[in-house]
C-alpha positions as CSV (number, residue, x, y, z in Angstrom):
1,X,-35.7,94.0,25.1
2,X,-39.5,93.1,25.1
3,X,-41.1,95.4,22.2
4,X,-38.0,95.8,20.5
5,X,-38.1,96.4,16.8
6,X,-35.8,93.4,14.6
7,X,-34.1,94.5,11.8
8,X,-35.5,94.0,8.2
9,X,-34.6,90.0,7.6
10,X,-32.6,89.5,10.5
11,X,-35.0,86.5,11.4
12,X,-34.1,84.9,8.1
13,X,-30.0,85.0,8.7
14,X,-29.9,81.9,11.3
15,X,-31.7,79.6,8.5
16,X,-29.4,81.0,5.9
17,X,-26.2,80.2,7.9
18,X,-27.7,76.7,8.5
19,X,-28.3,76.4,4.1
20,X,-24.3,77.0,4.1
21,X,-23.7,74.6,6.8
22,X,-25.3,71.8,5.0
23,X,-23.5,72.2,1.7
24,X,-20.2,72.5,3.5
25,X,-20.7,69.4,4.8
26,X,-22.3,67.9,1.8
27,X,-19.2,68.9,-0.1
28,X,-16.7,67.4,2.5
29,X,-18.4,64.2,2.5
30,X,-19.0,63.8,-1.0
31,X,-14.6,64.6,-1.4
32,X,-13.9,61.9,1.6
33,X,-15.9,59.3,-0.9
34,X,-13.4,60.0,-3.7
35,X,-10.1,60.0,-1.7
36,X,-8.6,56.3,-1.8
37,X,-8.8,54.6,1.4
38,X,-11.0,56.9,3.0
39,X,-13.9,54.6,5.0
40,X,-16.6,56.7,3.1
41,X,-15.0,55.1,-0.5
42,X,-17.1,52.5,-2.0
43,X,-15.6,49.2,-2.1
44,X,-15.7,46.8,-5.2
45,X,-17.4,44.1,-2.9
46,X,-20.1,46.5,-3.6
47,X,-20.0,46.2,-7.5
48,X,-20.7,42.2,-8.8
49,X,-17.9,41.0,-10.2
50,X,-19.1,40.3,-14.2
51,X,-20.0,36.8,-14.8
52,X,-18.1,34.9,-17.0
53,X,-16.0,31.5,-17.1
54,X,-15.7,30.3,-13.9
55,X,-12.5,28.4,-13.9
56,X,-10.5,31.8,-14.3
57,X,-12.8,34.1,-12.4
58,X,-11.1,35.4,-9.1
59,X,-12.5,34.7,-5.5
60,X,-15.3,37.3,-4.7
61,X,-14.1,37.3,-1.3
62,X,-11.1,40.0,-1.3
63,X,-9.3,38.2,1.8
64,X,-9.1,34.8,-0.2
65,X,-5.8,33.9,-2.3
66,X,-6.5,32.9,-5.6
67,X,-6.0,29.5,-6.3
68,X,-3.4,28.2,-9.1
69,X,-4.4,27.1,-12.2
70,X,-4.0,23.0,-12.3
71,X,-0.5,22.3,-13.5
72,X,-1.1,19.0,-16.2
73,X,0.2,16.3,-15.2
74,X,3.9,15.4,-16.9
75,X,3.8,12.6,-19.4
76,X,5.9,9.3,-19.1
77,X,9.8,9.4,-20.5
78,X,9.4,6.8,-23.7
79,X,10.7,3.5,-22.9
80,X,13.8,2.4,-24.6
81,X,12.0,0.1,-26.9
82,X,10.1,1.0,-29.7
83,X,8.2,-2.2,-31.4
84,X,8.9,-3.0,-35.1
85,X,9.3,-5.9,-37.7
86,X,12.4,-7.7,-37.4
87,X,12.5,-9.6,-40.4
88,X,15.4,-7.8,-41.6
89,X,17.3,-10.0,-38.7
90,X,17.1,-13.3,-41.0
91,X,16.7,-15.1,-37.8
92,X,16.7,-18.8,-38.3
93,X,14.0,-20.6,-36.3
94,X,11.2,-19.5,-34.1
95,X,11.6,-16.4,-31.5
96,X,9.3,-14.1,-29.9
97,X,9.9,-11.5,-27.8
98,X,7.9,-8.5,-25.0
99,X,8.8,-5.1,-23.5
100,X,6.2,-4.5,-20.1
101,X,5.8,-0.7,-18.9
102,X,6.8,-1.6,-15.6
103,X,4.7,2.2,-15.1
104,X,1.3,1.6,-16.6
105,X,1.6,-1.8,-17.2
106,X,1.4,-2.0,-21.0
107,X,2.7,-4.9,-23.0
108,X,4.1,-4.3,-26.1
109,X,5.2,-7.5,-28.5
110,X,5.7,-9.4,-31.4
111,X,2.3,-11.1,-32.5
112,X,3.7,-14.6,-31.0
113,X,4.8,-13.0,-27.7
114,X,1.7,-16.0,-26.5
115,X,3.3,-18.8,-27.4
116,X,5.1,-20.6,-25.2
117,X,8.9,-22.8,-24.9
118,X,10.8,-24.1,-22.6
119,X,12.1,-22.0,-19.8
120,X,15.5,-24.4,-18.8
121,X,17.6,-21.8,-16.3
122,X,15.1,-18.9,-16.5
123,X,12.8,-20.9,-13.8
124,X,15.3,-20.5,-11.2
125,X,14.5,-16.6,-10.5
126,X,11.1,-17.6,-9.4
127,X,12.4,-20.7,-7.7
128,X,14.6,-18.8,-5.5
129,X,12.1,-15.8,-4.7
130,X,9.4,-18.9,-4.0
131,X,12.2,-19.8,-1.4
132,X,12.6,-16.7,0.1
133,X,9.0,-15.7,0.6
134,X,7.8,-19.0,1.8
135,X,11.1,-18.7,4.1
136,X,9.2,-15.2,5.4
137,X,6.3,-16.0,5.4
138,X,6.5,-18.8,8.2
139,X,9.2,-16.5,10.2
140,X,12.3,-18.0,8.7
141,X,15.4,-16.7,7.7
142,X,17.9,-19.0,5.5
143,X,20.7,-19.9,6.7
144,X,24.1,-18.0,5.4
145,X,24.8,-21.5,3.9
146,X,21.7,-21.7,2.1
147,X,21.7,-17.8,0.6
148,X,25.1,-18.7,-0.1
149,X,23.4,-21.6,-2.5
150,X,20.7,-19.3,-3.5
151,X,23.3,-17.2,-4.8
152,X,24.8,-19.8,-7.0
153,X,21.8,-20.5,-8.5
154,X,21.2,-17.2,-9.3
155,X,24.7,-15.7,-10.4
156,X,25.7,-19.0,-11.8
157,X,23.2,-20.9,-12.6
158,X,23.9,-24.0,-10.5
159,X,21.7,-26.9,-11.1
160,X,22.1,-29.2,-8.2
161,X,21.0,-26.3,-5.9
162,X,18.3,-25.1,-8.0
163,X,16.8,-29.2,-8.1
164,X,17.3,-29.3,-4.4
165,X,15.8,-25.5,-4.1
166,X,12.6,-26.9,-6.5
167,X,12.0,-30.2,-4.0
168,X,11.5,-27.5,-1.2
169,X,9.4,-25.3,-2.5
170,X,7.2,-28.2,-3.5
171,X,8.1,-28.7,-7.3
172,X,5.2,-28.4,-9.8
173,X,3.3,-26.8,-6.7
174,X,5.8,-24.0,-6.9
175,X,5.1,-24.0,-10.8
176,X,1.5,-23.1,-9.8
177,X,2.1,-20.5,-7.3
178,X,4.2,-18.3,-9.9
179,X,0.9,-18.6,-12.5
180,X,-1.3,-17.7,-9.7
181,X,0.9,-15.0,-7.8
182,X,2.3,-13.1,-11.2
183,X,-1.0,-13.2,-12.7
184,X,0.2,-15.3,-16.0
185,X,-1.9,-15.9,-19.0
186,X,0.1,-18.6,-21.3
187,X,2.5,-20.8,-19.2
188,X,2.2,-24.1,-17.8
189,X,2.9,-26.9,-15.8
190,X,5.9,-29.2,-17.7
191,X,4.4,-32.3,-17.8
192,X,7.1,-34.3,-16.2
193,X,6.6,-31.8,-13.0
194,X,10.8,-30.7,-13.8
195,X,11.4,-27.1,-13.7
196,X,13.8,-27.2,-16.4
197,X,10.6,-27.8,-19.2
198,X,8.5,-25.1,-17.5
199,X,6.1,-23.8,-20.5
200,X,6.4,-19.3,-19.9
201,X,5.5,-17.3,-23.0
202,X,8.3,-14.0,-24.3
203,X,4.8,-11.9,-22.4
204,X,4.5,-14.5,-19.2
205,X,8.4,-13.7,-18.6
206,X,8.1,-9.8,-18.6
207,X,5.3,-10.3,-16.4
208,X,7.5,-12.7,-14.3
209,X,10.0,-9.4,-14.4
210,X,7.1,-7.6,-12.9
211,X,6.1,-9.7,-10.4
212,X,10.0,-9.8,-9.1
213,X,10.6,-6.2,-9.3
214,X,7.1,-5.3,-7.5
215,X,7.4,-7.7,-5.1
216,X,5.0,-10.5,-4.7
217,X,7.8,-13.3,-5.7
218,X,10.0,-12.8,-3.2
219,X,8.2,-10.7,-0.5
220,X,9.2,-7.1,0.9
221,X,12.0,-8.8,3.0
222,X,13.7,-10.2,0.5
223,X,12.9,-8.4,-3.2
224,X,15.9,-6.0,-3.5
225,X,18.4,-9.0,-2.5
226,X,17.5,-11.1,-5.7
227,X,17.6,-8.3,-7.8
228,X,21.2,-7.4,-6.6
229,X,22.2,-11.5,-7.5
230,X,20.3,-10.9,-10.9
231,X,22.4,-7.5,-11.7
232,X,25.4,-10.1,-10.4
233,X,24.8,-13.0,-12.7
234,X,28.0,-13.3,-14.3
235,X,30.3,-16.1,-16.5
236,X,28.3,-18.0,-19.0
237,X,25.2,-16.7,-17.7
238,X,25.6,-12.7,-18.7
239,X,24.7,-12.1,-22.1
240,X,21.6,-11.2,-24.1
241,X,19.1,-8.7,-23.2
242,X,21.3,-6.5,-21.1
243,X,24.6,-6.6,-23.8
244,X,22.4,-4.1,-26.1
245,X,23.0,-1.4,-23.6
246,X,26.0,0.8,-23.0
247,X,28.7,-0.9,-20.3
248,X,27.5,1.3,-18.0
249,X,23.7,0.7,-18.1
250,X,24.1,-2.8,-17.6
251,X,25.3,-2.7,-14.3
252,X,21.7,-1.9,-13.7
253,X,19.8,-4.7,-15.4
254,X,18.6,-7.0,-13.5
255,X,18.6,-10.3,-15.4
256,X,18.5,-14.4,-15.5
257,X,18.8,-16.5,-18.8
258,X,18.3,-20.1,-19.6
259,X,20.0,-22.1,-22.3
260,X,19.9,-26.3,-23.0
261,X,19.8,-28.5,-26.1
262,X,16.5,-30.4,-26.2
263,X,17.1,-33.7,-28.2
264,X,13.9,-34.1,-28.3
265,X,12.9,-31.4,-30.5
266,X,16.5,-31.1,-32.1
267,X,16.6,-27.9,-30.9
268,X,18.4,-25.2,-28.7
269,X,16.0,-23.3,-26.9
270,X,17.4,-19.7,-25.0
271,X,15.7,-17.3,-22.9
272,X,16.1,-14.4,-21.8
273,X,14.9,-12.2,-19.1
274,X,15.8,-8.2,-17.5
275,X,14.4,-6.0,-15.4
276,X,15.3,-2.2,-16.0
277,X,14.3,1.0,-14.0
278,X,11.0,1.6,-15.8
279,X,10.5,-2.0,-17.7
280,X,10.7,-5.5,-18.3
281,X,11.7,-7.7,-20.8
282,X,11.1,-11.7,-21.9
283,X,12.9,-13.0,-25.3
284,X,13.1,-16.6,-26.5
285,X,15.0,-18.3,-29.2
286,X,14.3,-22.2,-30.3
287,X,17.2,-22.7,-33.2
288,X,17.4,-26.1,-34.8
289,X,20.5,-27.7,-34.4
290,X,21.7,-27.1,-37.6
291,X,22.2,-23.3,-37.3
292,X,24.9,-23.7,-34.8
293,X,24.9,-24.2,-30.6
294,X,23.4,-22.0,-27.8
295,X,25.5,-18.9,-28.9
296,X,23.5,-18.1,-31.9
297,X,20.6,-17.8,-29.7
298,X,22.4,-15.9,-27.2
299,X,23.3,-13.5,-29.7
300,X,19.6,-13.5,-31.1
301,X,18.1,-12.2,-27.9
302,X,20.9,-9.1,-28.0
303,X,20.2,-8.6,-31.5
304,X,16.5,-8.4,-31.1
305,X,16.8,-5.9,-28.3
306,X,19.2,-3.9,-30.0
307,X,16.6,-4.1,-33.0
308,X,14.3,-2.7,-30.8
309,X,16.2,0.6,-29.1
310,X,15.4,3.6,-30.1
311,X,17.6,6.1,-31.3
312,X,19.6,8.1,-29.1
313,X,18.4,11.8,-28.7
């Protein structure tokens, strides 16, 4: 009613009630920011995240998976070998010997494993993969006849195919391709062009190993068929290398040997080579003729690799 007489303070309640008001709702929001999960909570994308070593430090962005620590990588399973002197063998003659880490490609030796001898049978594993890969490589495939002779030359150890097998392939030009092709160091040429005096060093022939097991000898088409005849060779061809190892294990060894008298020097020269799962392996033996025939250096190159085993774990 116009003129009407307020009240003492009842202009100064409305103002009051709005004072309340405020703090009511100051209080309610200020709660909602402590209650987890409410949208008013701070979140720690708001806080830095303390520097500090940054290979551990999480991901600042909340949505992102942390990522794995780097695993290191899992060292190489010893090889079976383990170089030493072998002086204690008493072996009569010259020999040498090399173990290739068919996985990183080391060499391990004795300090002759350069020097060189005559190769006599061991040749023919490169002479048949030459075969073979030249046979490939102009869109050949031997006949069943001739893999029939390749595998007489490899399991045992047949001369007359192995000379006919080195005309083919070009003789001493064949000689040349394995030097080039397997990336030897020491061998050579035999003067007389025959692949029976074929100069390979203990280190050339675990290289030669390589170069069969990877491989370049005998192509992708035909690799794993020589090294089935070479875990075949059998008779007077299977000893050495592979007869240090357990009957089992040497089902799995991959070899080829070479053995002859050499009048000339009044010695017998043997060689030996195997391939295993994770190595290689070249030994030779040159024992006068005094000391006895080809079997003491047949036994020589299983007594040096047995030498070199390690001990069973």
């Amino acid at each position: 009613m116009a003129g009407a007489r307020r009240r003492p303070g009842s202009h100064r309640r409305p103002l009051a009630f709005s004072a309340v008001a405020v703090a009511l709702v100051g209080l309610l929001v200020l709660s909602l920011r402590l209650v987890p999960g409410s949208p008013l909570r701070p979140t720690a994308a708001t806080h830095p995240e303390p520097r500090g070593d940054r290979s551990t430090a999480q991901p600042t962005d909340r949505n992102a998976r942390p990522r794995p620590a780097p695993s290191p990588s899992p060292s190489l399973e010893p090889l079976p070998f383990q170089a030493r002197d072998l002086d204690d063998l008493d072996l009569k003659g010259w020999y040498a010997w090399s173990v290739l880490d068919k996985r990183t490609g080391q060499i391990i030796g004795s300090k002759n494993m350069n020097e060189t001898s005559t190769t006599a049978s061991l040749i023919k594993s490169w002479v048949v993969a030459d075969y073979l890969r030249r046979s490939a490589e102009a869109g050949k495939t031997p006949s069943d006849a001739k893999l029939a002779d390749a595998t007489r030359i490899i399991r045992d150890s047949d001369n007359t195919r192995a000379q006919e097998f080195y005309e083919n392939v070009g003789s001493a030009a064949s000689i040349k391709r394995l030097i080039s092709i397997c990336e030897l160091t020491d061998s050579k040429v035999a003067a007389d062009g025959g692949w029976s005096r074929t100069l390979l060093s203990p280190r050339d022939t675990a290289r030669l190993g390589l170069c069969i097991d990877d491989g370049r000898a005998a192509g992708p088409k035909w690799t794993k068929w020589l090294l089935n005849e070479m875990r075949l060779v059998r008779g007077s061809g299977d000893f050495g290398i592979r007869k240090a190892f357990p009957a089992a294990e040497q089902k799995t060894i991959a070899i080829k040997n070479g053995w002859i008298d050499r009048q000339k020097e009044q010695e017998y020269h043997v060689n030996c080579l195997a391939v295993g799962d994770t190595w290689t392996m070249g030994v030779m033996v040159k024992s006068p003729f005094s000391v006895g025939g080809w079997d003491y250096g047949m036994k020589a190159c299983e007594q040096i690799t047995e030498a070199l085993l390690r001990e069973p774990t």
